[in-house]
N, C-alpha and C positions, 0 to 999 in steps of 0.2 A: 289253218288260220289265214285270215285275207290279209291282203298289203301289199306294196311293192317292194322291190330287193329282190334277198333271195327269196326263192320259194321254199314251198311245205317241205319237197321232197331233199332240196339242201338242209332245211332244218333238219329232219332225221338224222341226214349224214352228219352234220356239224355234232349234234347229241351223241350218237355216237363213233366218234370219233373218223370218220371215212372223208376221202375227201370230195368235191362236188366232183360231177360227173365231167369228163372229159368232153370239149367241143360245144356241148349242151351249156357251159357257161361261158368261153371264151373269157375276148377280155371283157365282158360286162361279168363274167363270174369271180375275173379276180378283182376287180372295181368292189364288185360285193361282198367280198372276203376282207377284204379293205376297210371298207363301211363297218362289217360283221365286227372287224377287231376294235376299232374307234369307241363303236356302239358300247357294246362288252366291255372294256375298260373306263369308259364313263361310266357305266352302269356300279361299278366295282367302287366309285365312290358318291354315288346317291344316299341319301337318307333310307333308311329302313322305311319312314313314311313314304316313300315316292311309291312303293308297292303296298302302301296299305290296304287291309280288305284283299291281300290274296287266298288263296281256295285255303291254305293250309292254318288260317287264322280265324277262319270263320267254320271250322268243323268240329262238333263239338269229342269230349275225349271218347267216348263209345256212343253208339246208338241203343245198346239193350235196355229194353223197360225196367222201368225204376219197379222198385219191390211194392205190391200191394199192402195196406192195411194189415195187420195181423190179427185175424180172428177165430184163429182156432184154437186158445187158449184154454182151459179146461178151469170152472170155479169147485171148487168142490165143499160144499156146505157145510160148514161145521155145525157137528152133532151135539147134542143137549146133555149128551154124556151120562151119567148114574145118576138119577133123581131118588131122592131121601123119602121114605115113608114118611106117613105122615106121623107125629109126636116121635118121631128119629132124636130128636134132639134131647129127649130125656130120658134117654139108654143110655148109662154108661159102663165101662168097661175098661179095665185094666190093662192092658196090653203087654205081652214080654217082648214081640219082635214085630218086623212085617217081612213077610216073604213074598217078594215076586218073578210070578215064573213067566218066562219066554222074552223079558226085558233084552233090549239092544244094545251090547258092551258100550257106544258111543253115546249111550245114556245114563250110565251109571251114575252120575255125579250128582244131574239132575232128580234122580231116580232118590240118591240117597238124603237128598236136601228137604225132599217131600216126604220121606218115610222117618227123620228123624223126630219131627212134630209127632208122631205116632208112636215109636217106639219105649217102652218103661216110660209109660204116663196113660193116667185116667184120662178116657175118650169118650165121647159122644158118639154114635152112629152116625148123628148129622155132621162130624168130621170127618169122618171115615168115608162117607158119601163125596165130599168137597175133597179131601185130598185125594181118589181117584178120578176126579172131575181134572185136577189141577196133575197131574201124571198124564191123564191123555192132553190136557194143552200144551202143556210142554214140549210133549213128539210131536204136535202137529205144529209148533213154533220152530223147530228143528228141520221140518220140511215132511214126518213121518205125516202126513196126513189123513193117511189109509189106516192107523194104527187107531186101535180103538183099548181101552182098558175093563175088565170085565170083574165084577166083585159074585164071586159064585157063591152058591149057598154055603153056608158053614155057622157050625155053633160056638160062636166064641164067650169064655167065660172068663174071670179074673187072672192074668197069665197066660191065656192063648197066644199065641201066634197069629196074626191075623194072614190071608193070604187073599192076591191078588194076580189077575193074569192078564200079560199084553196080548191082542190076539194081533198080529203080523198081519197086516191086511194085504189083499194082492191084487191084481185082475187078472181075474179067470179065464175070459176071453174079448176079444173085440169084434163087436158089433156093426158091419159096415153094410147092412143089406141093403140100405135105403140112397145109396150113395149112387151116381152114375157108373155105369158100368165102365167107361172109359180111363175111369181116375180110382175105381174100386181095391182094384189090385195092387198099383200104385201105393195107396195110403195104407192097405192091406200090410204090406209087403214092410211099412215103415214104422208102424207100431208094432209088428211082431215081438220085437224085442224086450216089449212090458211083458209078456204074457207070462206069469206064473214068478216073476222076479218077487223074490221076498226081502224086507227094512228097503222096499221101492221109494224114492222120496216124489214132492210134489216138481221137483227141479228136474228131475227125468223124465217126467210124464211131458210136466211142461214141453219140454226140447224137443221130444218127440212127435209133439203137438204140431207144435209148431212149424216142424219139417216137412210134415204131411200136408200141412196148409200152405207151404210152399208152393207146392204142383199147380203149376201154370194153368189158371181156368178156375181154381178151385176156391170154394169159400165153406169154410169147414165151420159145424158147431160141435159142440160135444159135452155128455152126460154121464152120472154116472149111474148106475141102479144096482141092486144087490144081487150079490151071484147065490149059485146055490150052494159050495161050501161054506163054512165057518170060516168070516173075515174077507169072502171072497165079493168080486166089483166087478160088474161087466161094465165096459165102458162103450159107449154107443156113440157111433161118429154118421152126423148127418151134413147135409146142405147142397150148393147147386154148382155148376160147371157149365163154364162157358166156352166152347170149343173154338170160337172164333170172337176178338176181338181187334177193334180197329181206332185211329185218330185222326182227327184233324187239327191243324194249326197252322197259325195266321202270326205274323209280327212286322214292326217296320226297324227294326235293332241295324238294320245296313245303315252304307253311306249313299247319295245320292247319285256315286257314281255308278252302286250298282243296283239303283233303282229304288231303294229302301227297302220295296217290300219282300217276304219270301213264304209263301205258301209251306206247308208239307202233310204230307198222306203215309200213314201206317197202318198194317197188319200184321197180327199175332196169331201163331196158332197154336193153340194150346194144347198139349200133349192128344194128338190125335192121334200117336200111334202107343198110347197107352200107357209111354216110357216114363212120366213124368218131360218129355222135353218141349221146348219151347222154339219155334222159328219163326224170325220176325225182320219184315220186308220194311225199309224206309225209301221217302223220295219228295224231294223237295226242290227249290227254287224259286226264281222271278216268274211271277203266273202273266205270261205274255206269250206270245203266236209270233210271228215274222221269224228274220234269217237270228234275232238274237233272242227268240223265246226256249223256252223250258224244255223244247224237244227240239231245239236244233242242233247243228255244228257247234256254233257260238254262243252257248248260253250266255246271259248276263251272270244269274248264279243259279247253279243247279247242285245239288247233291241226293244220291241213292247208296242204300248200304243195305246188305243181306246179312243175317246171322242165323246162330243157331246155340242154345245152351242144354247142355246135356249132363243130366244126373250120372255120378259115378256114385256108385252102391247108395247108401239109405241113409247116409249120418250127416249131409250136405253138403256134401263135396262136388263141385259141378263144374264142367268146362263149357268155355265160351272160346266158338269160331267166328270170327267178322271179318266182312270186306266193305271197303265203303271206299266214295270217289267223290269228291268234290270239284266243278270249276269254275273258274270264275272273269270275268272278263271285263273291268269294269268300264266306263265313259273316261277318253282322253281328253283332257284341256286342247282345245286347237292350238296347233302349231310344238304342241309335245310328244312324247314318246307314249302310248297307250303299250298297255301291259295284258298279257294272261296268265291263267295261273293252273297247276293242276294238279290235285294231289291225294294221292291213293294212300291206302293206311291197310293193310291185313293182318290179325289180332289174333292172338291163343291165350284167352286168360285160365286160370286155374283157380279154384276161389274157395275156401273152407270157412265155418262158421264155426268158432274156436269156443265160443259161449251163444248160446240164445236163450232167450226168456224174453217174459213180456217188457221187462224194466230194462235191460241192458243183454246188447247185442256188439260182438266182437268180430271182428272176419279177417282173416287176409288175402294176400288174393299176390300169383306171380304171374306174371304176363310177359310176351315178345311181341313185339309190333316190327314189322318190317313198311316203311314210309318213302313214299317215291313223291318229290315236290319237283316239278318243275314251274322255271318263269320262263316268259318268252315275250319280245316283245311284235308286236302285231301292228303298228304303225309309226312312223310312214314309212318303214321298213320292218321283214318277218322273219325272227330270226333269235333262236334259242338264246337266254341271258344267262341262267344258273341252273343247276341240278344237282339234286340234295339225292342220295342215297343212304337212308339209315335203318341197322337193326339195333332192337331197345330191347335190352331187359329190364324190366322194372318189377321192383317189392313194394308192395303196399298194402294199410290195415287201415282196417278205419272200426268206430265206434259209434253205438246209439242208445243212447242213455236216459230214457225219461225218469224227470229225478223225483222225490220225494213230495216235493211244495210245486209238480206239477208243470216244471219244464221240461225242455226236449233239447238236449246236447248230440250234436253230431261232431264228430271231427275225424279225420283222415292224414295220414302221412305216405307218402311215397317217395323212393328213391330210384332214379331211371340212369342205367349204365349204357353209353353207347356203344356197341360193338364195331372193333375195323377188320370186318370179316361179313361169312355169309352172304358176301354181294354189297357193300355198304360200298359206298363212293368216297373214298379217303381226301384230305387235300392234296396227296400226293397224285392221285390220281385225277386231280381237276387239272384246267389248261385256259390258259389267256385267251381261249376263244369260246369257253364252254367252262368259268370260276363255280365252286359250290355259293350258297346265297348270299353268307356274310363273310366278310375278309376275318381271318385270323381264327375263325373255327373250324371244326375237324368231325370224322365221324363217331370218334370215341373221344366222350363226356362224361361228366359225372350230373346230376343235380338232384335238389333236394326241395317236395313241393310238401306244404303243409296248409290246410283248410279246417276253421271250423265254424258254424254258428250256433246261436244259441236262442230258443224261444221260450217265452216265460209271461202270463200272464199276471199281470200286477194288479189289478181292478177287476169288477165283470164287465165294464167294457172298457179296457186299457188292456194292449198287452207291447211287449217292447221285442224285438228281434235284433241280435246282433249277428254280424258276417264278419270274418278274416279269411286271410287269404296270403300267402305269401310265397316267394321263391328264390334259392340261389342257385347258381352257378360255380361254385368257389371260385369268383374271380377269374372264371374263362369266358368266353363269347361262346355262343352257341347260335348253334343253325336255325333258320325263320322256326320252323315248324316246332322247336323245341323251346320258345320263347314264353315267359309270363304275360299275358294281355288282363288288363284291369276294368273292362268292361263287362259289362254285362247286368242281370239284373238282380244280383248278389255283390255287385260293384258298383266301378262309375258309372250308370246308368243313363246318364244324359249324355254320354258320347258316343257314336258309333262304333260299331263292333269292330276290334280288331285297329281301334285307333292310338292306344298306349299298350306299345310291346316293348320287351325288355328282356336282357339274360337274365337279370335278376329284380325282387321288386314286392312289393306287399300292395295289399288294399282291406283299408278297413270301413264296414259301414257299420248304420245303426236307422232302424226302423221304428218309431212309436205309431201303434193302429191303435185304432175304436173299435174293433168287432162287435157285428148285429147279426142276429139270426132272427129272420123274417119268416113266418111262418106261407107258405104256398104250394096250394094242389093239397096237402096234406103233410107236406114233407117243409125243410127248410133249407131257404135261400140265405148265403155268409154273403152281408155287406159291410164292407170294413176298410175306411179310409184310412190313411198314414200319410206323413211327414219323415222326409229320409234325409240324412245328410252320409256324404261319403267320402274321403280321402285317399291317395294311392300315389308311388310314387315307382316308375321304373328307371333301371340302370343299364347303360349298353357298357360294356366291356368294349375296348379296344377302338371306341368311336372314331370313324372319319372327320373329317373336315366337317361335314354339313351336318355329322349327327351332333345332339346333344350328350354327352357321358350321364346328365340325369334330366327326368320330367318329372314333375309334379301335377299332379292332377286335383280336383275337389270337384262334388257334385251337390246339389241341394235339391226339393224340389216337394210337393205333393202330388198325391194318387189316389187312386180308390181301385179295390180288389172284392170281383165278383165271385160265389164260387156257390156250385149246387153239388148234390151229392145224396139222390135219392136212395133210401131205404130200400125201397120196392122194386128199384132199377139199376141196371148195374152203367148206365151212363150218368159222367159226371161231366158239369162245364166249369171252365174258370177263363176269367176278362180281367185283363191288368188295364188300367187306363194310369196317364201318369206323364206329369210336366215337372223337366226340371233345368239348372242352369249349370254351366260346365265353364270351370277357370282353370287353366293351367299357366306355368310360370315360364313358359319359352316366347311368349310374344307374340300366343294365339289370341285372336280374338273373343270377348267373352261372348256365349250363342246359347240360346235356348234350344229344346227340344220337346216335344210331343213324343212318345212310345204308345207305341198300344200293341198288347200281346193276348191271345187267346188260345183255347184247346176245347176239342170236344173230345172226351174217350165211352168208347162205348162198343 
């Protein structure tokens, strides 16, 4: 980094612990050690805002691609069951019992509530028809959906016994011939486990289903048609694979010191080596050239992150590897201290899906994040301010729930443990010329983060979105990078990113849109403006002098949201446009804002 003072090469030292080089600083080097200490102890009681907008607040919590659509859900037709001859209805017959063979123990009850209508009492044929009609809905209300009820031929006279038989339905085999051969084996490999399972329900196929339509690339259909045993289903999985997918996107969510805007560019690749796994390249930044563009030394802001998720066996168990690095450098007020910021994050998630189905999905997921932040200040002198070393283990579940009346609940918990070990930078291990970021926290924490919103259409063109959002700390301070920020566009909205941080802290919003679907090319275009209002409020533990112990935030504003999503194509766009106004209770100024956000994926 540029400046005068010390240099780059005393920063290293100073970072890590050594001292400047003999001779090479003289006394302008202890003059600077001088400076270095002053600097560094000032710093130690600045506002958390004085570094607003460092790398470590503006990177979001992972880069891996959010879950596709779920489309490989399996409908399976309900059959018209035992149709009644005709004049059925004017046979009657005396019945002494009903006996049925190959019935499923966890059906009994059901089994006997339908067969009591029948038993010692004068019957119609056309009941006898309905009440095996009303035996197989039952199983397939149960989830038996493969079960079918079979009335075989037999002479019944005044006294008979009548009998009746479930046939077990199964699938024979699975049909993937038509499927890419990249993802064949794959899917192959993850239905196996229906094949030949007998009292199979629809909640197992489903799962199944849907696992296999997991695999990165893949868009699954699937059928069912009749096997060649008695009660047998093959089931036939077709659709397309995309081996390579990629994005773009565009927003202005910064501050103006770090130029507002930040470009980024992704690629995925989709199980090219057959595995089901998934690796996927991000890179992002201030889209500018010179000594402080996108590819230089000094970026304004820039971040890249590689990853990689990998299936373990077939039931959706998967690991996630990442690296990712953000920095950020933002414009100094003349005649101030100008700051940089940098901060690397390396990731091993673990992640199991404990329920799936179409209507409700469960996961948890255990993760270590090892986190390197450093600040430094870069003018008018250069020369390292704080350095965070943390390792995190965190537990976390989350939920997706589309409910009954046709809304869509997500929600999420996590609990993140700091470790003082593994290489973490303890405050015993910090020093009056090289403090961790905030006075009075440590590298072992507890906290506790909780999110959820909720969508739900009220009209056909109304629908209402709500967001929460919340965090504590139990009343400890915690280091920058582990802090609550209330921005964003599931938050306060109209402030710049990364400009209310907090140890501890909530934000809640609420969205009412008009959704329009615009017919175009053949397919349809989502135009759907909204009116948002938002609240939040964060808390520093242990505040300075200059900080506040709490902020209050509110947002208001309107917008319109573009969004395509063709049928025939596997690229989708979406455009957020959107003005709103930002008050808080510390003595800021009230300031509008413009956002505008976009993506292509394709």
């Amino acid at each position: 980094m540029g400046g005068t003072g010390i240099h780059a090469d005393e920063n290293r030292n100073v970072r890590h612990g050594a001292r400047p080089r003999p001779g090479a600083a003289g006394r302008s080097g202890l003059s600077g050690i001088k400076t270095a200490v002053a600097v560094a102890s000032a710093c130690l009681w600045l506002s958390a805002s004085a570094f607003a907008q460092t790398a470590s607040q503006i990177t979001p919590p992972t880069f891996r691609p959010p879950p596709g659509p779920d489309t490989a859900g399996v409908s399976i037709p309900e059959g018209k069951g035992l149709e009644a001859p005709a004049g059925a209805e004017k046979l009657q017959v005396k019945l002494a019992a009903v006996h049925i063979e190959g019935g499923l123990p966890d059906m009994a009850d059901a089994t006997r509530k339908i067969t009591a209508g029948l038993s010692r009492r004068t019957v119609t044929a056309a009941q006898i028809f309905v009440a095996a009609r009303q035996l197989e809905a039952e199983y397939a209300r149960a989830g038996y959906a493969l079960v079918r009820v079979v009335l075989p031929a037999q002479k019944l006279g005044n006294g008979a016994t009548l009998r009746l038989i479930v046939v077990d339905g199964f699938l024979e085999k699975i049909d993937t011939g038509n499927l890419p051969e990249r993802i064949r084996g794959r899917v192959e490999a993850a239905l196996a486990p229906l094949v030949g399972q007998k009292g199979i329900k629809l909640s197992a196929i489903e799962r199944k289903l849907l696992l296999a339509g997991d695999t990165p690339g893949a868009r699954l259909r699937s059928t069912l048609k009749a096997g060649s045993a008695k009660g047998a289903s093959v089931l036939v999985i077709d659709g397309k694979y995309r081996p390579v997918g990629g994005q773009l996107t565009v927003d202005n969510s910064l501050s103006p010191s770090l130029q507002r805007w930040s470009t980024g560019v992704g690629v995925d690749f989709n199980s090219l080596l057959g595995l089901g796994e998934l690796v996927y390249l991000r890179a992002g930044g201030y889209p500018n050239g010179g000594d402080q563009g996108l590819f230089s030394d000094g970026p304004r802001n820039r971040n890249y992150a590689a990853g990689i998720v990998l299936p373990i066996g077939y039931d959706g168990l998967t690991l996630n590897l990442e690296a990712s690095r953000t920095r950020a450098n933002p414009n100094a007020e003349p005649g101030s201290l100008g700051f940089g910021s940098e901060f690397e994050r390396y990731s091993a998630r673990l992640r199991y899906p404990w329920i799936r189905s179409r209507a409700l999905t469960v996961s948890s997921e255990l993760s270590f994040d090892a986190q390197n932040d450093d600040l430094d200040a870069v003018t008018p002198v250069s020369l390292p301010i704080a350095e965070d070393r943390l390792r995190i283990i965190r537990f976390g579940a989350d939920a997706t729930w589309f409910t009954p009346v046709g809304g869509v609940f997500v929600g999420n918990v996590s609990a993140s443990f700091g470790i003082d070990g593994l290489g973490a930078r303890s405050a015993a291990d910090a020093t009056p010329l090289l403090p961790l970021s905030r006075q009075g926290a440590d590298a072992e924490f507890q906290k506790l983060e909780v999110s959820a919103n909720y969508n739900q259409p009220l009209a056909e063109h109304v629908g209402l979105d709500l967001f929460a959002r919340a965090q504590t700390s139990f009343g400890k301070p915690l280091l920058q990078s582990e802090q609550i920020g209330l921005t964003g566009a599931t938050g306060l909205s109209s402030f710049d990113a990364g400009a209310l941080q907090g140890d501890s802290g909530y934000v809640v919003r609420g969205e009412l849109s008009s959704p329009w679907y615009v017919p175009f090319a053949g397919d349809v275009v989502q135009l759907s403006p909204y009116l948002f209002g938002a609240v939040g409020e964060v808390r520093v533990e242990m505040p300075t002098a200059l900080e506040s112990a709490s902020i209050v935030g509110a947002s208001y504003g309107l917008g319109v949201k573009f969004g395509t999503a063709f049928a025939s194509d596997p690229t989708n766009t979406s455009l957020t446009l959107e003005w709103g106004r930002q008050h808080r209770n510390d003595h800021q100024p009230i300031s509008d804002r413009f956002s505008l956000s976009g993506a292509i994926q394709f």
